[in-house]
FIBAGU-652329 format. One record per residue (C-alpha): residue in three letters; x, y, z. Coordinates in steps of 0.1 Angstrom, whole numbers, padded with zeros to 4 digits, always signed. Example, Ala and Ser with C-alpha at 12.3 -4.5 7.8 and 13.67 -1.06 7.14 Angstrom:
BEGIN
ALA+0123-0045+0078SER+0137-0011+0071
# end
This chain:
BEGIN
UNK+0000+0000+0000UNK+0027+0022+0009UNK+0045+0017-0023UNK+0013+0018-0043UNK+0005+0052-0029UNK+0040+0070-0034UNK+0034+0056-0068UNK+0003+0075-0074UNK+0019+0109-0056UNK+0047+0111-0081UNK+0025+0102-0113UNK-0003+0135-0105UNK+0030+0155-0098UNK+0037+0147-0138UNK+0004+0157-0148UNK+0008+0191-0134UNK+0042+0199-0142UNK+0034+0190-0182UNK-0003+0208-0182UNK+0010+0242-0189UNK+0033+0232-0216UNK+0001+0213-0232UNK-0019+0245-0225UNK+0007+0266-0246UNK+0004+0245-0275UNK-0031+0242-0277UNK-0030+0283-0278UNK-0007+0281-0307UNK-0024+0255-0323UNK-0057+0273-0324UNK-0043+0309-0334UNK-0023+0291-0362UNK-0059+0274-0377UNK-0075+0311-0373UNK-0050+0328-0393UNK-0053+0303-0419UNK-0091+0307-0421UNK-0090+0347-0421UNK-0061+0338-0453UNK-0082+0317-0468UNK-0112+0336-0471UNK-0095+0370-0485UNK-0086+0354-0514UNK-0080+0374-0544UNK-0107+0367-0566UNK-0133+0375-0540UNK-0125+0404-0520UNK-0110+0426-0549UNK-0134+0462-0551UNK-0154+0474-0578UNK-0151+0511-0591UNK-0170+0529-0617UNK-0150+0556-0636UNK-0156+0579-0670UNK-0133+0589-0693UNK-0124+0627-0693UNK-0126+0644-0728UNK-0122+0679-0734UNK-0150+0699-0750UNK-0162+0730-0760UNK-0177+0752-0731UNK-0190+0784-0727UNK-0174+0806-0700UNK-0203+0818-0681UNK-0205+0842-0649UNK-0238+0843-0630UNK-0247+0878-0611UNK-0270+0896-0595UNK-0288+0924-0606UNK-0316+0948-0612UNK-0342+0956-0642UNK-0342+0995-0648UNK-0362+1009-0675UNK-0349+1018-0709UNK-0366+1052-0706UNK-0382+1068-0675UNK-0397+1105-0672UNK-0417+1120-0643UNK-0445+1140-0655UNK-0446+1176-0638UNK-0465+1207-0646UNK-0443+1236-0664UNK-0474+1263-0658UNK-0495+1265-0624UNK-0533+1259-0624UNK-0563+1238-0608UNK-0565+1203-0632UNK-0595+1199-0648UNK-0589+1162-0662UNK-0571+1134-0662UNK-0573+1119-0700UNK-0552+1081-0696UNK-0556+1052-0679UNK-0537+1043-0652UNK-0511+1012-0659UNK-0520+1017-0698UNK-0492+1021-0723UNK-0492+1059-0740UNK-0476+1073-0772UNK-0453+1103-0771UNK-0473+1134-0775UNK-0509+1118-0756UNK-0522+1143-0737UNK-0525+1134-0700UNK-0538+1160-0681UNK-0556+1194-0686UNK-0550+1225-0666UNK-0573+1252-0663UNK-0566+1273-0694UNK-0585+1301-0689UNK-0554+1325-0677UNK-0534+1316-0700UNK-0559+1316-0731UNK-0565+1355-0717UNK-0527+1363-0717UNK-0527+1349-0752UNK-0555+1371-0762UNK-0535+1403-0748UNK-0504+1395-0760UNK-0519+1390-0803UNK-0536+1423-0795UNK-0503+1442-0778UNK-0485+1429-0809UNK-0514+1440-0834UNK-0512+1478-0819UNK-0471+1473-0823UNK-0474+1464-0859UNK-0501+1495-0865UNK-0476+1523-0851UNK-0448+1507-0870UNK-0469+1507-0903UNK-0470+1545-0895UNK-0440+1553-0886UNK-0425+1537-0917UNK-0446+1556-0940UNK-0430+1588-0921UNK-0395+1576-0923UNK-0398+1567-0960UNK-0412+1601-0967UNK-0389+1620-0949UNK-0365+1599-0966UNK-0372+1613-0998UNK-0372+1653-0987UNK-0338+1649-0973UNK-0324+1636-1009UNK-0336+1672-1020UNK-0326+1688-0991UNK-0366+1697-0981UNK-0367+1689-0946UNK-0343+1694-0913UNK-0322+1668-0913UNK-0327+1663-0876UNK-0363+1655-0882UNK-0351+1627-0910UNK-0331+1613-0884UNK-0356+1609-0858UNK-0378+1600-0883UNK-0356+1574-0887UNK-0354+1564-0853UNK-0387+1560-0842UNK-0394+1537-0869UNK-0360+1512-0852UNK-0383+1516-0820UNK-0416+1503-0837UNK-0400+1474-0853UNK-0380+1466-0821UNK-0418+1468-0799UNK-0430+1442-0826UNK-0404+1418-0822UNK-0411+1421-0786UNK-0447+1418-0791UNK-0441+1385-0812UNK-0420+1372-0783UNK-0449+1377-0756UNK-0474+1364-0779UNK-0450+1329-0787UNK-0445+1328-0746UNK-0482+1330-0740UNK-0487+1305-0765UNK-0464+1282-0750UNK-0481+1285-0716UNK-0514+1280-0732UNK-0500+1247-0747UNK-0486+1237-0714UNK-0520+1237-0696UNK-0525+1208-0717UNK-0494+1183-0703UNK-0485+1160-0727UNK-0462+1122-0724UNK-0429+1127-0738UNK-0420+1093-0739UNK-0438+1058-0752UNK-0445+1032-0724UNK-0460+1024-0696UNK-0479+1050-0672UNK-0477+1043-0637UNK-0506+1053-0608UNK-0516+1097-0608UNK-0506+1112-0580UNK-0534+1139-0585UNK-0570+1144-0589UNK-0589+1163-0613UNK-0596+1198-0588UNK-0563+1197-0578UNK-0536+1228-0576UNK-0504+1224-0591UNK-0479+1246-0597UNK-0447+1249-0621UNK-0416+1229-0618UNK-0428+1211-0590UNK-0412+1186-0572UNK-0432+1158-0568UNK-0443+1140-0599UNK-0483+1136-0615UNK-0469+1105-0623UNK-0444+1085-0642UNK-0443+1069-0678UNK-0413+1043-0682UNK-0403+1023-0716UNK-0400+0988-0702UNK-0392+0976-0738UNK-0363+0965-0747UNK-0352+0969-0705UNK-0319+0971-0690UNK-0303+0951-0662UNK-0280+0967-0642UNK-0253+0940-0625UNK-0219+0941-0607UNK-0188+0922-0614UNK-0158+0921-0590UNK-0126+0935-0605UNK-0112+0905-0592UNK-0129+0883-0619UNK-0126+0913-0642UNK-0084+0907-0641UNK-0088+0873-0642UNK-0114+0871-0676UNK-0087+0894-0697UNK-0060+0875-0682UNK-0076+0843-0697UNK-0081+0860-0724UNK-0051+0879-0732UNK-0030+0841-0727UNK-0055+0822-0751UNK-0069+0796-0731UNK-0102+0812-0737UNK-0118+0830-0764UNK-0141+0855-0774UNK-0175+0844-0778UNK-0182+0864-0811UNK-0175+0894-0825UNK-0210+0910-0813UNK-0217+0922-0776UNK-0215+0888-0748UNK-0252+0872-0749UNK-0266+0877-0713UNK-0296+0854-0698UNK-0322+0859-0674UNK-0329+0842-0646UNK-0357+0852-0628UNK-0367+0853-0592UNK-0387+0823-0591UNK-0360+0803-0607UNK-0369+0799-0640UNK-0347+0815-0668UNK-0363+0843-0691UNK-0374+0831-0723UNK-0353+0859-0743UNK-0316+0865-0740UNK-0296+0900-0745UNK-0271+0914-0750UNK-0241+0937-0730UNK-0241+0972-0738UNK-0221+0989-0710UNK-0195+0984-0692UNK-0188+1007-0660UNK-0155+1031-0659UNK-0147+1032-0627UNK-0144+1012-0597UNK-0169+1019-0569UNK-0144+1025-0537UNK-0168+1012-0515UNK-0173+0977-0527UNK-0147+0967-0554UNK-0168+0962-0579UNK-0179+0977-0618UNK-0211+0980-0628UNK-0221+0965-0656UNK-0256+0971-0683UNK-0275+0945-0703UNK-0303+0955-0726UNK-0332+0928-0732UNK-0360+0919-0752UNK-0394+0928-0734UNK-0421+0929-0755UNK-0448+0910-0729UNK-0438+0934-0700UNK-0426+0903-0679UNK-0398+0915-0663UNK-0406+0952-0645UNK-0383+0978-0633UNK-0373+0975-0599UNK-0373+0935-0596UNK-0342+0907-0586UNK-0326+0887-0613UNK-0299+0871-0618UNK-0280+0877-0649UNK-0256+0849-0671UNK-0232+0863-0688UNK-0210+0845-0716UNK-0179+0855-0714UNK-0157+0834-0738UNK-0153+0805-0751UNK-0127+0773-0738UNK-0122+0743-0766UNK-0103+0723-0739UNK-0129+0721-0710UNK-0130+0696-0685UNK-0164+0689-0665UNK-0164+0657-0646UNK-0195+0646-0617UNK-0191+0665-0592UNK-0195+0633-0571UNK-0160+0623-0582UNK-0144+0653-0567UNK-0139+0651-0522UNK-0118+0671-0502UNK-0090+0661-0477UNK-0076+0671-0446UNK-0066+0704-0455UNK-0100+0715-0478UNK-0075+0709-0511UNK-0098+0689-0537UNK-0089+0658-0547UNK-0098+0624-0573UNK-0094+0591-0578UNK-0082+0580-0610UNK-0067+0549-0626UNK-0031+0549-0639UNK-0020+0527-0670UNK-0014+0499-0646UNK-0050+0497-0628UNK-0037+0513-0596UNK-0054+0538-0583UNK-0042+0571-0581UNK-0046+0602-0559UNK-0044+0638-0577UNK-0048+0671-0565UNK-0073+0690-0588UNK-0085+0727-0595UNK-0123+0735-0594UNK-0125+0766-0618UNK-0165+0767-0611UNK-0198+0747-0614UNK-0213+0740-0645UNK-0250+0726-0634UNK-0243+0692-0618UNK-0202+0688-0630UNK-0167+0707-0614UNK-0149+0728-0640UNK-0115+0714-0634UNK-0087+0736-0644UNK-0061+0719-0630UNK-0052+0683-0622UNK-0066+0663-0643UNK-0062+0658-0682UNK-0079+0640-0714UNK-0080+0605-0714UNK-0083+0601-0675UNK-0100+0570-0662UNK-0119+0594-0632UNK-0134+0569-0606UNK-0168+0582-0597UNK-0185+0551-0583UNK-0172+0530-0556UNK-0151+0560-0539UNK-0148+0544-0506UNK-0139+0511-0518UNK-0105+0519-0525UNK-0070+0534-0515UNK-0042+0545-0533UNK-0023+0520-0547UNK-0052+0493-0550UNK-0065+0475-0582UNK-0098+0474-0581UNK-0122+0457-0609UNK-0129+0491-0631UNK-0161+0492-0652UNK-0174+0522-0677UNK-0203+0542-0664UNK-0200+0564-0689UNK-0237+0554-0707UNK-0253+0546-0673UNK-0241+0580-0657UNK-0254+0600-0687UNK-0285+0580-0687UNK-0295+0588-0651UNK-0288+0622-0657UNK-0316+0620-0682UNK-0342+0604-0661UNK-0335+0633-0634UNK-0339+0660-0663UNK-0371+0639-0670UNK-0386+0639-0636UNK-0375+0675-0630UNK-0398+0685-0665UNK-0427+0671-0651UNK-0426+0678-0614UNK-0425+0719-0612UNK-0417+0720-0574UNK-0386+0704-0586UNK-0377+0734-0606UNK-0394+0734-0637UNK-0370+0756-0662UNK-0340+0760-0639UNK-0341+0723-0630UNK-0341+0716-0672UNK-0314+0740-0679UNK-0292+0728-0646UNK-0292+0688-0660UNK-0292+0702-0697UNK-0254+0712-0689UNK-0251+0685-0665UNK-0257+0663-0689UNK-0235+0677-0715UNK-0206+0675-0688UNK-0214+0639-0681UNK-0206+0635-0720UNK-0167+0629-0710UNK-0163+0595-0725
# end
């Protein structure tokens, strides 16, 4: 028994002094099999990423600047009396459209009809004395040629008949001013357009030259619009310019569109006619004028629009989603694109502007890209992903939104078409 039980004593010592070493293993084992699984299910064929890209392709754009502005009538005058009197009537309707010439109110003529009268009949009594006195003069004329008269009484013979033909001419005067005042009870439009709201009654007293208007006729067609551009992008349009990578747009005045304040863009476009001289000190900017086509009267003095000017042209223009464009760490613009090996790349781009749904990229990018616009977070520089051409699906997307935005007007009716019109012809970068 004794033996039997030393026996047992030194076999469980054994046991324990091996069970960590067996423990260790088993650890190893079991991390060894889990790193084999986690290799075995990455394998290449199944865990490589997908990417959609387009191909960039330079095209011809128009170099357009959008700004705000103000409609100001073509013509504008403020209709104010040039005699005094009570007015008698008021002969347009308001809001109508007048001729030059209409007659739109009628001052009491009365004074003025009896200053005409006084001044014919101050003029007829001139022209009798000088009748008379020129009869005298000629006569006395005559006597002093055969030395029958003084010659003192020839000369103030003479004289007196200056002084009638000066009262005349005098006469005539008052009689043309009394006419004019009689014509001025009767005020007339100077302009065609549109007459705005009277500011008087019929009974009312007016008096010359006064300050505030009857009322006011404009000429809303054609109409200008007024905007302001930033010297900054003034320099920067003729340095483009000047260097070739943009050009003129024609040899005529820029076209300008309308955009109006509801969002949709004005059916007619115009042209620019002014350009400001000077800088305003205040603000840094130039003011510059548009003249458009209104024959319906839809746009009005006085309202917000926003004005689209086409500046130039670029044959080299890069638009690309602007999906495919992200910024990093430091706000600097970046894409994805594919090199000539499949890798992806990393490249630090230039937005120029927005053209509807697409980046102007000045900078970064160049024809023939592959552009990654699907798939985005997929991938890391230096991967090769599986790459497939959206190129047709992109730009057919594009066309369902244009679509949807046609029929559905709270998604912008006529701004929404034009917006995916360019998108669309940005997304055209195969």
């Amino acid at each position: 028994m004794t033996n039997q039980t030393i026996d047992l004593r030194s076999t469980s010592r054994s046991i324990f002094r091996q069970a960590p070493a067996r423990l260790a293993l088993t650890l190893m084992l079991a991390t060894a099999l889990a790193a084999c699984s986690r290799s075995g299910n990455q394998a290449p064929g199944q865990t490589q990423a997908e990417v959609g890209y387009v191909v960039v392709k330079a095209q011809r754009q128009a170099v357009t600047t959008e700004l705000p502005g103000r409609t100001n009538a073509y013509l504008a005058a403020d209709i104010r009396p040039q005699v005094g009197g009570i007015i008698q009537k008021r002969l347009f309707k308001e809001g109508a459209n007048v001729k030059a010439g209409q007659p739109l109110y009628q001052i009491d003529p009365a004074s003025y009809q009896a200053a005409y009268d006084s001044a014919r009949a101050s003029l007829q009594k001139a022209e009798a004395t000088l009748a008379s006195s020129k009869l005298k003069a000629q006569r006395y004329a005559e006597l002093d040629k055969i030395d029958a008269v003084a010659k003192q009484d020839n000369d103030d013979a003479q004289s007196t008949l200056r002084q009638n033909q000066a009262d005349v001419a005098v006469q005539q005067a008052a009689v043309q001013t009394a006419a004019i005042n009689l014509q001025y009870t009767k005020i007339l439009s100077p302009i065609s357009g549109r007459i705005e709201k009277s500011s008087v009654t019929p009974g009312a007293l007016v008096t010359a030259s006064q300050t505030t208007a009857l009322t006011t006729v404009q000429q809303i067609d054609p109409i200008y619009v007024d905007v302001t551009q930033s010297t900054v992008d003034l320099l920067r349009l003729r340095r483009e310019l000047a260097s070739g990578q943009i050009s003129k747009s024609g040899e005529n005045a820029a076209q300008v569109k309308i955009v109006l304040e509801d969002g949709s863009t004005y059916e007619r476009s115009g042209k620019l006619e002014f350009s400001g001289l000077s800088v305003d000190t205040g603000t840094g900017m130039i003011t510059l004028r548009a003249v458009v086509p209104n024959p319906d009267g839809v746009l009005l003095p006085g309202a917000y629009v926003r004005a689209v000017l086409e500046e130039g042209v670029d044959d080299q223009a890069l638009l690309v989603p602007q999906k495919a464009v992200s910024r990093d760490q430091t706000g600097a613009a970046t894409a994805l694109v594919l090199g000539a090996d499949g890798k992806v790349e990393q490249r630090l781009v230039t937005v120029a502007r927005a053209v509807g749904n697409n980046w102007w990229i000045s900078k970064g990018l160049k024809e023939g890209d592959k552009l990654i616009v699907d798939g985005l977070q997929k991938v890391r520089t230096g991967d090769t992903p599986r790459a497939i051409d959206v190129t047709e699906s992109l730009k057919k997307d594009l066309a369902r939104e244009t679509a949807a935005a046609a029929a559905d007007p709270s998604l912008g009716g006529d701004a929404a078409n034009t917006n995916s019109d360019a998108a669309t012809t940005g997304a055209q970068s195969k």
